[in-house]
TIPAKOL-99564 format. One record per residue (C-alpha): x, y, z; residue in one letter; residue number from 1. Coordinates in pm, 1 decimal. Layout:
       east      north         up   residuo   num
          X          Y          Z         a   NUM
...
***
This chain:
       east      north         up   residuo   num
    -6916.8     1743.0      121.4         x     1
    -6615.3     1667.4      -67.2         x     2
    -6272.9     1796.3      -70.5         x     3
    -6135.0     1946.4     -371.2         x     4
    -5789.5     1809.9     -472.1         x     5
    -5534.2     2075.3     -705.4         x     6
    -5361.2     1917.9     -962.8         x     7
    -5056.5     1994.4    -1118.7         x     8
    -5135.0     2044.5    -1448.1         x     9
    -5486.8     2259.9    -1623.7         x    10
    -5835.9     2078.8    -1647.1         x    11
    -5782.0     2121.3    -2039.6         x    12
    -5467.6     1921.5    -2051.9         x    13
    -5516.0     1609.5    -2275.9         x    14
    -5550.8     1294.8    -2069.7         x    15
    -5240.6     1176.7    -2259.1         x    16
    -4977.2     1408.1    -2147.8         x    17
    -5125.0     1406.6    -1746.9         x    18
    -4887.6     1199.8    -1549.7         x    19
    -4964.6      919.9    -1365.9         x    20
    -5030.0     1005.5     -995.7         x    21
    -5302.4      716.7     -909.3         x    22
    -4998.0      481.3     -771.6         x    23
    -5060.1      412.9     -403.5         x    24
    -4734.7      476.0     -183.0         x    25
    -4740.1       77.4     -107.6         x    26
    -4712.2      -11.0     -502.6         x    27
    -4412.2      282.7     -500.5         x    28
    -4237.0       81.4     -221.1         x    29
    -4246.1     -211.1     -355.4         x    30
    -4106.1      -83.7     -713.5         x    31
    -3855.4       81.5     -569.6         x    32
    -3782.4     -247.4     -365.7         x    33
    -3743.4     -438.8     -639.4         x    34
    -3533.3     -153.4     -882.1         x    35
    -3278.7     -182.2     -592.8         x    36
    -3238.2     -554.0     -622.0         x    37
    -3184.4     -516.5     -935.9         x    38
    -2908.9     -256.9     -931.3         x    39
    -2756.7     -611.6     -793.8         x    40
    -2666.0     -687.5    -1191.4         x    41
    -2467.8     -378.5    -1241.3         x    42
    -2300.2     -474.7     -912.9         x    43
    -2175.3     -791.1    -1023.6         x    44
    -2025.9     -646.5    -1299.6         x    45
    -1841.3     -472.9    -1109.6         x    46
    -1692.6     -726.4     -892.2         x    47
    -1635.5     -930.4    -1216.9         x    48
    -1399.2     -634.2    -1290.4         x    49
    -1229.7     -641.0     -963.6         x    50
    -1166.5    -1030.1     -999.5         x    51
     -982.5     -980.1    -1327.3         x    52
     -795.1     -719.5    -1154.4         x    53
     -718.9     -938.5     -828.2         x    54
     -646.5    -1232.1    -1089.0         x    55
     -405.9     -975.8    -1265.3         x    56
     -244.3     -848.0     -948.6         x    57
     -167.8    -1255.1     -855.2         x    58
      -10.7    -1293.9    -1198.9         x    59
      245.0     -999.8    -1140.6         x    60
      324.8    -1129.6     -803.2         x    61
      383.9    -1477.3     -890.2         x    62
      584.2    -1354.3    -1183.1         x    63
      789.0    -1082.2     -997.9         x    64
      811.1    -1383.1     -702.7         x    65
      963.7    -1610.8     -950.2         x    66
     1274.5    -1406.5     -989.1         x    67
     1375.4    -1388.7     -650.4         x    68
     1246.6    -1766.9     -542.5         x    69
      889.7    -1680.0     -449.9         x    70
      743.7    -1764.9      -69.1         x    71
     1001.0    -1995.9       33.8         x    72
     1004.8    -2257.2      278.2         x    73
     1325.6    -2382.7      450.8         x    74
     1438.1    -2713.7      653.9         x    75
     1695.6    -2703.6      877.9         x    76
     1981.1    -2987.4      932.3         x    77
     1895.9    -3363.1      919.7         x    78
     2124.0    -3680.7      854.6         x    79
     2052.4    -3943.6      611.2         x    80
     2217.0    -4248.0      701.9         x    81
     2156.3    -4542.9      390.7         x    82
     2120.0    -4868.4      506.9         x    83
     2090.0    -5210.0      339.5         x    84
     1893.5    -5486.0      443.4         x    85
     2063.8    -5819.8      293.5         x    86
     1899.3    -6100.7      106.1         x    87
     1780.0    -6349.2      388.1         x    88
     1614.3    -6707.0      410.8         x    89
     1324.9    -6675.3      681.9         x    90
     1137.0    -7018.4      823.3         x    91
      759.0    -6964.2      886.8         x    92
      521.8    -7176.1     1155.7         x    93
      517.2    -7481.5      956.1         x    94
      883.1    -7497.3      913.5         x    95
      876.0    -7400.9      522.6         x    96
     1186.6    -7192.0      383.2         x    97
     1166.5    -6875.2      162.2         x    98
     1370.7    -6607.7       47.8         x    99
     1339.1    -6223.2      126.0         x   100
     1476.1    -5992.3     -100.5         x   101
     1723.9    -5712.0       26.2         x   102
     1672.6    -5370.5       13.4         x   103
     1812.4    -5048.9       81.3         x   104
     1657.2    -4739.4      198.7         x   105
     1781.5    -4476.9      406.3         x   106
     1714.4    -4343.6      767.8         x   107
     1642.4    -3962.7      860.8         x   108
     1822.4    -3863.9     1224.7         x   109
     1676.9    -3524.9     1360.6         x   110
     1846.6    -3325.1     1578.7         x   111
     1788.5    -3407.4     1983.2         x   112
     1760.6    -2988.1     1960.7         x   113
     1749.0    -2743.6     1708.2         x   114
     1761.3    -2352.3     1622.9         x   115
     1724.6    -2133.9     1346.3         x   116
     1715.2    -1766.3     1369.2         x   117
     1611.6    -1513.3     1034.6         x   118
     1721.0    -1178.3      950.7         x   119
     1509.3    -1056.0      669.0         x   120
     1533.8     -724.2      493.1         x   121
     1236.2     -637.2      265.2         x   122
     1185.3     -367.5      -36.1         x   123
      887.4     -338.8     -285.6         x   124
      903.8     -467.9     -618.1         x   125
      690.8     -256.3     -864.5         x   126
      517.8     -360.3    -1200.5         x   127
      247.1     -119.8    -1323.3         x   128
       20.8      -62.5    -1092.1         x   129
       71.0     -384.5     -882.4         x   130
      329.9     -394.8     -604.6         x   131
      517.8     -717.9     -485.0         x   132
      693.0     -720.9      -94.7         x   133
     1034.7     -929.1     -146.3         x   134
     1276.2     -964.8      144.6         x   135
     1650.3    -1082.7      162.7         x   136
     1675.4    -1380.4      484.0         x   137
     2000.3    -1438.9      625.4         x   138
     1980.5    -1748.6      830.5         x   139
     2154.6    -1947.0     1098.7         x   140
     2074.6    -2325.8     1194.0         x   141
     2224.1    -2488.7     1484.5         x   142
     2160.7    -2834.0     1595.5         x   143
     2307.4    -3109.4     1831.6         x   144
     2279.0    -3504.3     1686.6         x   145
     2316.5    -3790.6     1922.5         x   146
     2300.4    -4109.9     1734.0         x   147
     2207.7    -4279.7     2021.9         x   148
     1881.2    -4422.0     1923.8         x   149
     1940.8    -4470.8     1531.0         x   150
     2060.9    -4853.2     1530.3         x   151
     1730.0    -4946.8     1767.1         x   152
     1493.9    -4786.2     1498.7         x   153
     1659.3    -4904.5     1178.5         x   154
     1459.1    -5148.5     1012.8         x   155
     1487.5    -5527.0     1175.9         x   156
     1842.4    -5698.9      997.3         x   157
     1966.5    -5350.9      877.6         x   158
     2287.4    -5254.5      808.0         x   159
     2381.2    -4871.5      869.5         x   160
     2621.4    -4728.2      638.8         x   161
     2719.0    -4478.7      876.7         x   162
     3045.8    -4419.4      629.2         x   163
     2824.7    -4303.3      373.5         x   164
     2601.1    -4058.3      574.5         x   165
     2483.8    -3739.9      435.0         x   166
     2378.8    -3388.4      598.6         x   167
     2084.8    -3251.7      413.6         x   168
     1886.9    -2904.2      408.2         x   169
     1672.1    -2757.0      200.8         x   170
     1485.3    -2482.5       59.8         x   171
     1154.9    -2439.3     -123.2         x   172
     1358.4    -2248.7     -482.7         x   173
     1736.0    -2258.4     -499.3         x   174
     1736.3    -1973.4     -690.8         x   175
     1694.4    -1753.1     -482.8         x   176
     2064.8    -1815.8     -300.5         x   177
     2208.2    -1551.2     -260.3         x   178
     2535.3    -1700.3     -104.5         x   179
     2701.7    -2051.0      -76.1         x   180
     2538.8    -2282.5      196.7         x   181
     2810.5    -2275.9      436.8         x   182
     2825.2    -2612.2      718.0         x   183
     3059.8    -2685.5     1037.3         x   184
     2993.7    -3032.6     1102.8         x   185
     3184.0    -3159.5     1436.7         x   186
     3410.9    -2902.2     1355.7         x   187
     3494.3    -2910.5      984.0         x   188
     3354.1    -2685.4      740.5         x   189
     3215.5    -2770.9      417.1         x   190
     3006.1    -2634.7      165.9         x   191
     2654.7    -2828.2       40.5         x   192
     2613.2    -2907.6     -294.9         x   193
     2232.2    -3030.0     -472.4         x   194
     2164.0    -3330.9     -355.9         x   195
     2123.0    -3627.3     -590.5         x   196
     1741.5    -3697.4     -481.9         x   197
     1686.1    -3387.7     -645.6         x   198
     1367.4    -3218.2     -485.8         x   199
     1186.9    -3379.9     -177.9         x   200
      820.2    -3383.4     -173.2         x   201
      654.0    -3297.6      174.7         x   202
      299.1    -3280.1      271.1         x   203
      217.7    -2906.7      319.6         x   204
      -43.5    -2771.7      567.9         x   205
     -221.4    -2595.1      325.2         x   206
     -157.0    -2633.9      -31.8         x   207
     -175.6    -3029.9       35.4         x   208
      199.0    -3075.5      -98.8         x   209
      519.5    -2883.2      -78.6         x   210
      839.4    -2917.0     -254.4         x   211
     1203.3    -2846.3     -134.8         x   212
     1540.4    -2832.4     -306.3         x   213
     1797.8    -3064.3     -122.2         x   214
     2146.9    -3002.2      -22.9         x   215
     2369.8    -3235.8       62.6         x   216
     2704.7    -3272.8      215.6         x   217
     2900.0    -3601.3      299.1         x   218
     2911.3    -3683.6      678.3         x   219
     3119.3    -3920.5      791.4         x   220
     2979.7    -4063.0     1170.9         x   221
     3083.4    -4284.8     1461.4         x   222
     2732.0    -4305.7     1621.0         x   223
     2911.1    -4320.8     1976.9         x   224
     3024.4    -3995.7     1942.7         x   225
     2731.4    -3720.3     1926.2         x   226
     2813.5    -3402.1     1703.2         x   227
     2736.4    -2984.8     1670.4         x   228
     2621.7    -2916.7     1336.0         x   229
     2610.7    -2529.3     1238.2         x   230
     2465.7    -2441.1      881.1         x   231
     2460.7    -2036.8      699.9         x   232
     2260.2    -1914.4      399.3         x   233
     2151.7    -1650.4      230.9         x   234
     1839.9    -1654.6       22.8         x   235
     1559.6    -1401.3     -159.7         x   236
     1233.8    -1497.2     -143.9         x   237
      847.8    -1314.3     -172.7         x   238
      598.5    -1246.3       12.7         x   239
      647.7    -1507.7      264.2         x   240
      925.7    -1720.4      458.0         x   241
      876.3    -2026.4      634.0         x   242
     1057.0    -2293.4      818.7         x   243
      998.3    -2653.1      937.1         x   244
     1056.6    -2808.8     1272.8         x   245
     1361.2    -3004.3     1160.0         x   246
     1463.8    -3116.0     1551.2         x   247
     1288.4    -3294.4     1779.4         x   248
     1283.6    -2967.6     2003.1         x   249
     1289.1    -2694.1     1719.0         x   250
     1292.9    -2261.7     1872.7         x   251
     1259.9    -2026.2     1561.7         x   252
     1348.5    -1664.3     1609.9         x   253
     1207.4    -1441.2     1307.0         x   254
     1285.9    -1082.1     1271.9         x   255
     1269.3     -808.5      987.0         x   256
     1198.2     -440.5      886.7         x   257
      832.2     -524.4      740.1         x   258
      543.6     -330.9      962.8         x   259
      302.7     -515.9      826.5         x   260
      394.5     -974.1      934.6         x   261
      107.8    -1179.9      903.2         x   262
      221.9    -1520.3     1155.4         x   263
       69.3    -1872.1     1019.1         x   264
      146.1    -2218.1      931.2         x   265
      157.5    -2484.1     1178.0         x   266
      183.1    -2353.0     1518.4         x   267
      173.5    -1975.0     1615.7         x   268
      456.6    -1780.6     1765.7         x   269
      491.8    -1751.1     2162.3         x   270
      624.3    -1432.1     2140.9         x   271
      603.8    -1164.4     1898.2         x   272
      705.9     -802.7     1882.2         x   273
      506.7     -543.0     1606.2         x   274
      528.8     -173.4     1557.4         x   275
      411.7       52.7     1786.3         x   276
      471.9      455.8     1850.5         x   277
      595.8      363.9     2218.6         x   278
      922.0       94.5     2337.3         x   279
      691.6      -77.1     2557.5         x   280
      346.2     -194.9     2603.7         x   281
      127.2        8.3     2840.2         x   282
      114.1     -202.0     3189.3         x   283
      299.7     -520.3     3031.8         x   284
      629.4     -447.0     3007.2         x   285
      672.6     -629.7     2665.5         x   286
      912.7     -465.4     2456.5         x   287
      785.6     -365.7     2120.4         x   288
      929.4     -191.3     1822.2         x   289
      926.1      124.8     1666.5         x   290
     1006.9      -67.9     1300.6         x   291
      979.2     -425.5     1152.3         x   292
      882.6     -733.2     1385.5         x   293
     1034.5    -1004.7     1584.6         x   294
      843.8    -1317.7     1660.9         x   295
      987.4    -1655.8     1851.7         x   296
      882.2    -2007.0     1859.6         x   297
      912.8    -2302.5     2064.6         x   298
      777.1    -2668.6     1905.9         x   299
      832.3    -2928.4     2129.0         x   300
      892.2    -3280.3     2022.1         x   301
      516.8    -3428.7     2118.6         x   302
      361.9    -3095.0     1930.8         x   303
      573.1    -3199.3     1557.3         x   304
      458.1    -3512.7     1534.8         x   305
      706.6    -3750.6     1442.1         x   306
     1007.1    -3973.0     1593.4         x   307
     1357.8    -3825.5     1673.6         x   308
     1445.7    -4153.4     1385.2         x   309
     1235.1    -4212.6     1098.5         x   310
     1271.4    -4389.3      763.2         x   311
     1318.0    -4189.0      439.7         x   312
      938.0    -4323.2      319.8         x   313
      767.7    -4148.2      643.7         x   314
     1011.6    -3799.6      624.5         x   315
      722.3    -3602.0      418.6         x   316
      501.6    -3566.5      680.9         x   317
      722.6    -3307.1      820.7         x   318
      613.9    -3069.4      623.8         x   319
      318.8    -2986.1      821.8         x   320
      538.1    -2848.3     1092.0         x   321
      615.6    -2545.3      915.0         x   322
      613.3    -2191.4     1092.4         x   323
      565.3    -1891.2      895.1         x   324
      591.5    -1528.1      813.6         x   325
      358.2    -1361.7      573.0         x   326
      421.0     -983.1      431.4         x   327
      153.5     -815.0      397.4         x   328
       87.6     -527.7      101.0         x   329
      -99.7     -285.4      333.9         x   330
     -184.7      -61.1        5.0         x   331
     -331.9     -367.6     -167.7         x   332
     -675.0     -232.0     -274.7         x   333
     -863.5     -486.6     -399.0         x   334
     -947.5     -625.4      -45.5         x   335
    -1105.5     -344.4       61.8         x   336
    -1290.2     -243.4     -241.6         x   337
    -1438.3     -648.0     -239.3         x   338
    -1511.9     -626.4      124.5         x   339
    -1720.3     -278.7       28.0         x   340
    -1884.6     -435.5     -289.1         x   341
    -2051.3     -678.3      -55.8         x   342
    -2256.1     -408.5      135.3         x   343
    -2328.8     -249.8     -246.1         x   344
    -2713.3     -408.8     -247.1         x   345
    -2765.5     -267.6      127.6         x   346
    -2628.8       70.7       52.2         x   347
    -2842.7      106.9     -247.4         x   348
    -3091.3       23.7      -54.1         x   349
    -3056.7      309.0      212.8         x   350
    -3003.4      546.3      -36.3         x   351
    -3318.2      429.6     -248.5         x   352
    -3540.9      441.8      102.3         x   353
    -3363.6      855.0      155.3         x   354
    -3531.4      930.0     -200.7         x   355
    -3901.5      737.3     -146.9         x   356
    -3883.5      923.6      241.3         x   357
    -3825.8     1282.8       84.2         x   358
    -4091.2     1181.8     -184.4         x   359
    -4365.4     1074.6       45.1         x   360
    -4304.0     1296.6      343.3         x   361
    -4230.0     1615.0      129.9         x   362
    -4490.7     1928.8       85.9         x   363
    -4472.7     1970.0     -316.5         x   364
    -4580.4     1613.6     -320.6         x   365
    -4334.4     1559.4     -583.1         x   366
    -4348.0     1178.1     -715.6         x   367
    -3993.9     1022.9     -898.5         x   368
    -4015.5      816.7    -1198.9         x   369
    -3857.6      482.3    -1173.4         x   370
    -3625.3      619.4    -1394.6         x   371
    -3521.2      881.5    -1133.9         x   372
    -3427.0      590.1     -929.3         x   373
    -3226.4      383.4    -1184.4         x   374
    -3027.7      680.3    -1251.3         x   375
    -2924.3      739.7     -852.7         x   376
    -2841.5      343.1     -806.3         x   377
    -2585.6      399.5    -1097.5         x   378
    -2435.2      656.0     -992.7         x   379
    -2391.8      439.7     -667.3         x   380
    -2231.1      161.3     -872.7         x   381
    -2017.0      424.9    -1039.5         x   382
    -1905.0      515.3     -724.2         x   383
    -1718.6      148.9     -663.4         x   384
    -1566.2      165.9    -1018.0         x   385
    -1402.8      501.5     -892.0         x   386
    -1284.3      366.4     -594.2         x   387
    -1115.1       65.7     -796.2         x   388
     -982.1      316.3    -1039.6         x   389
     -855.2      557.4     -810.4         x   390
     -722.8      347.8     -503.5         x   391
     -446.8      120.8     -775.1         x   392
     -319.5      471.6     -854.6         x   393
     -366.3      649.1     -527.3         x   394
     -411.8      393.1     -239.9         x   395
     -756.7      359.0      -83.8         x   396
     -817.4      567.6      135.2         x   397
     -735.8      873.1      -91.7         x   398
     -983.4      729.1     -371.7         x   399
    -1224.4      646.6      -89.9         x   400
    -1230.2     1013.7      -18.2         x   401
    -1232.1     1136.6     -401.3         x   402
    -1527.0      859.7     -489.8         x   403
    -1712.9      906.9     -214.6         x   404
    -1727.4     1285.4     -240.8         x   405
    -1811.4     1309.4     -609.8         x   406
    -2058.8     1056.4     -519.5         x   407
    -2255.9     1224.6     -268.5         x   408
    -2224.5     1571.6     -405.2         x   409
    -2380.3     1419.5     -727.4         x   410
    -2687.2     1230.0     -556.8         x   411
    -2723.0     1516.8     -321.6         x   412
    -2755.3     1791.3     -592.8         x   413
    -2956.8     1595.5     -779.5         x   414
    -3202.7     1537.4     -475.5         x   415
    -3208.0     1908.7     -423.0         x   416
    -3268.5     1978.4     -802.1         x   417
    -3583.8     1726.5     -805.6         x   418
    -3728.7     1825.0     -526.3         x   419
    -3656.2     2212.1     -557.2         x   420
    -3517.2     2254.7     -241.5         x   421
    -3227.1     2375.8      -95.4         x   422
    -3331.8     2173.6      284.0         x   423
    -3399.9     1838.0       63.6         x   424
    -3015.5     1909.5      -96.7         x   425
    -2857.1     1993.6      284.7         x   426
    -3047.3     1667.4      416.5         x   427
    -2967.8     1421.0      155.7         x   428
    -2569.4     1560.7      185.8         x   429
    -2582.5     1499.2      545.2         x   430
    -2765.8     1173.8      528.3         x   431
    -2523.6     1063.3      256.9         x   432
    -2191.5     1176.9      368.8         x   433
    -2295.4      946.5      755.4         x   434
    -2372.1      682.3      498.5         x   435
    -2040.1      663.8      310.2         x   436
    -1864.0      745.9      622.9         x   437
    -2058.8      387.5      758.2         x   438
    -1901.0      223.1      456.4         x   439
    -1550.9      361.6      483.9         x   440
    -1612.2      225.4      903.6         x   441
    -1714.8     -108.8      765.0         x   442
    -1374.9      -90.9      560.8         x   443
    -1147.7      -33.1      856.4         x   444
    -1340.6     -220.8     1116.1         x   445
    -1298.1     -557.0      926.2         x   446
    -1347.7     -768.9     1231.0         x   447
    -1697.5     -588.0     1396.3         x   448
    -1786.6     -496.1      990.2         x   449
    -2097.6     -724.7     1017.1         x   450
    -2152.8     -586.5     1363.2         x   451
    -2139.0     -235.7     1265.2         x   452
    -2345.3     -280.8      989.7         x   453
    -2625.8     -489.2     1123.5         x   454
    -2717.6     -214.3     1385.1         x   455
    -2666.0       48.0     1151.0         x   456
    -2934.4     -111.8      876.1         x   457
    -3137.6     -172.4     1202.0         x   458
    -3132.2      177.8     1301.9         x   459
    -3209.1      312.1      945.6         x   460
    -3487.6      100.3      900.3         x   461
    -3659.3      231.6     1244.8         x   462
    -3611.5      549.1     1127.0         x   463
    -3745.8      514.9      787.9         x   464
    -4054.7      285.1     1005.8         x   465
    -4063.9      592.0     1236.9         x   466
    -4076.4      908.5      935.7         x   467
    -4334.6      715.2      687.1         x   468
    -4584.7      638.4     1009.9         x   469
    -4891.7      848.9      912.4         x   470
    -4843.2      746.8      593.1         x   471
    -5175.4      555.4      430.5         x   472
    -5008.6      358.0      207.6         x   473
    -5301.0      258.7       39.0         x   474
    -5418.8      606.7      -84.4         x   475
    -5330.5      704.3     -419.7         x   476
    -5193.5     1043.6     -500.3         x   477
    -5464.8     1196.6     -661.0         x   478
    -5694.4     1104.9     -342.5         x   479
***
């Protein structure tokens, strides 16, 4: 005996204008599989956009930077002390005579120890849509020479021109003084002027190279008598402040009024202060703040690197002592929105797998064209073109909510209008809204976002595993 399947449409209906039913639910899978790959192309579009936007917000900030000196970089006080090295006859092992050419060079004294402590102020520079932190950095360097060492480590026959010594600083821009640069040397104040080497190349620790303006100041020394140097500036810079380890025992104290200090460069701070709604950690007894930061370092003279004395042709490599501050846009969208457009292809995915569930588990038996499916997955992309949109304007989490709520209201309606049913329409808003609330997670949880969403594909997939099981996937519909 055989069992009598009802069709949706009359006997009489011509065989062209009967749907297509005899596709087994495997085939459907695996279509709808590969139509969410696929929605991968519209997706890269997408993030195409948001690179021209990233690329656009970069321009503005090195632009806006410019004016006010951009990140700067700052060394505290060293002493050049020239040096000649006369024209001399030299005998070799066979008794033969020849001539060495003088030359003159210069040597670099660091301080035995140094300080420098930074009081920044920051505002928000606006251009459009983008936003720029700047900050204004007064700053104090104190260091004690002691000369010491300097005639055992100039070069073999040199002649120090201790007469003709120089106190040198320098900063990354020099426009972006805001002040003299004040010195007390020993005792007598002076004020630095550009020095005639012009900008100093150093080798950075990340860029690869790094370029100060030098300041100079004429120092005369008796290297039997060691000295207090005290130097005070003023500068404007962008989005991040730095300083190199200019003694041979260098402490940095950094403070400022940004919530929001990323700490980098060279060596990490031993202390550090953020933002928090108490005075005082719970059970440490650190203090915190309530505003800003404060963050202290403490570089000792084995960690920098190089000799208390080197020559002029080895100075560069200070550079990769630098400690830095880094202020951070915290309404910056484009982070976000990138780290979101990564997950697009697996939230496609879940949504696509909602749709073929309702479709294959449902009573009307109601199959979705491919179509159907396209149509869903761009709304999906749509809703990461809103969020771009929405969050330069608005900030992120505010376009997170209006994207992701047009979003699921639109693929949730429509799931209720295909299917006919008001249950399919509450189910897909429920299932949607704890899937956009796992991306918005994914957002905020940056460091367990790979974490969070590994188990939560796992746990979507059982499910789906778990509702399909009495499927036979090889049965056609009409069967």
């Amino acid at each position: 005996m055989t069992d009598t399947v009802s069709t949706p449409y009359p006997d009489d209906t011509p065989p062209s204008r009967r749907p297509i039913v005899n596709r087994s639910k495997g085939t459907k899978l695996i279509i709808v599989c590969v139509l969410a790959v696929l929605m991968a192309i519209p997706a890269l579009l997408v993030w195409g956009l948001l690179l021209e936007r990233t690329h656009r917000a970069e321009t503005v900030a090195q632009e806006i930077g410019g004016l006010v000196g951009g990140p700067q970089t700052f060394m505290g006080p060293v002493i050049s002390v020239p040096y000649v090295v006369p024209r001399r006859e030299v005998i070799d092992d066979q008794g033969r005579k020849s001539t060495v050419d003088g030359r003159t060079g210069a040597l670099i004294v660091f301080p035995v120890t140094g300080k420098v402590t930074a009081r920044t102020k920051s505002e928000v520079r606006s251009r459009s849509l983008f936003r720029v932190p700047v900050y204004t950095s007064d700053m104090a360097f104190d260091a004690h020479f002691d000369f010491s060492a300097a005639t055992a480590e100039a070069p073999a026959g040199a002649v120090l021109q201790w007469d003709k010594a120089e106190l040198l600083t320098g900063a990354s821009d020099s426009r972006g003084a805001r002040s003299d640069i004040a010195a007390n040397i020993g005792g007598a104040s002076t004020i630095l002027a550009p020095a005639k080497t012009g900008r100093q190349s150093f080798s950075g620790e990340r860029s690869g190279s790094l370029d100060l303006d030098m300041f100079a100041a004429p120092t005369a020394i008796s290297p039997e008598t060691p000295i207090d140097v005290s130097v005070r500036m003023t500068f404007t810079g962008a989005q991040e402040i730095a300083f190199l380890a200019f003694a041979k025992s260098t402490d940095a104290s950094i403070t400022g009024d940004w919530n929001y200090p990323s700490f980098g460069g060279g060596f990490l701070p031993v202390t550090r202060a953020l933002p928090r709604d108490a005075t005082t950690a719970p059970n440490s007894g650190e203090v915190v703040l309530k505003k800003g930061f404060r963050a202290e370092w403490k570089i000792p003279f084995i960690a920098r690197g190089l000799p208390a004395v080197t020559d002029a042709s080895t100075f560069a490599s200070l550079g990769k002592s630098a400690v830095s501050v880094s202020f951070v846009e915290p309404t910056n969208p484009y982070k976000s929105v990138g780290r979101s457009l990564k997950y697009a292809l697996l939230f496609v995915g879940l949504v696509f797998l909602t749709y073929f569930v309702f479709e294959s588990t449902g009573r009307a038996k109601k199959e979705l064209h491919p179509a159907q499916y396209i149509l869903v997955g761009l709304a999906q992309i749509t809703f990461y073109l809103l969020l771009l949109s929405f969050a330069e304007r608005i900030g992120f989490d505010a376009a997170f909510a209006v994207a992701a709520t047009a979003t699921v209201v639109l693929i949730s309606g429509y799931a209720g209008l295909i299917f006919a049913s008001l249950w399919r329409f509450i189910g897909a808003l429920v299932a949607f809204s704890l899937l956009y609330g796992l991306i918005y997670i994914l957002m905020r949880l940056e460091d367990y976002a790979l974490l969070v969403g590994a188990v939560s594909a796992f746990i979507v997939i059982a499910s789906v595993m778990l509702l399909t099981r009495n499927i036979n996937w090889y049965a056609n519909r009409s069967e």
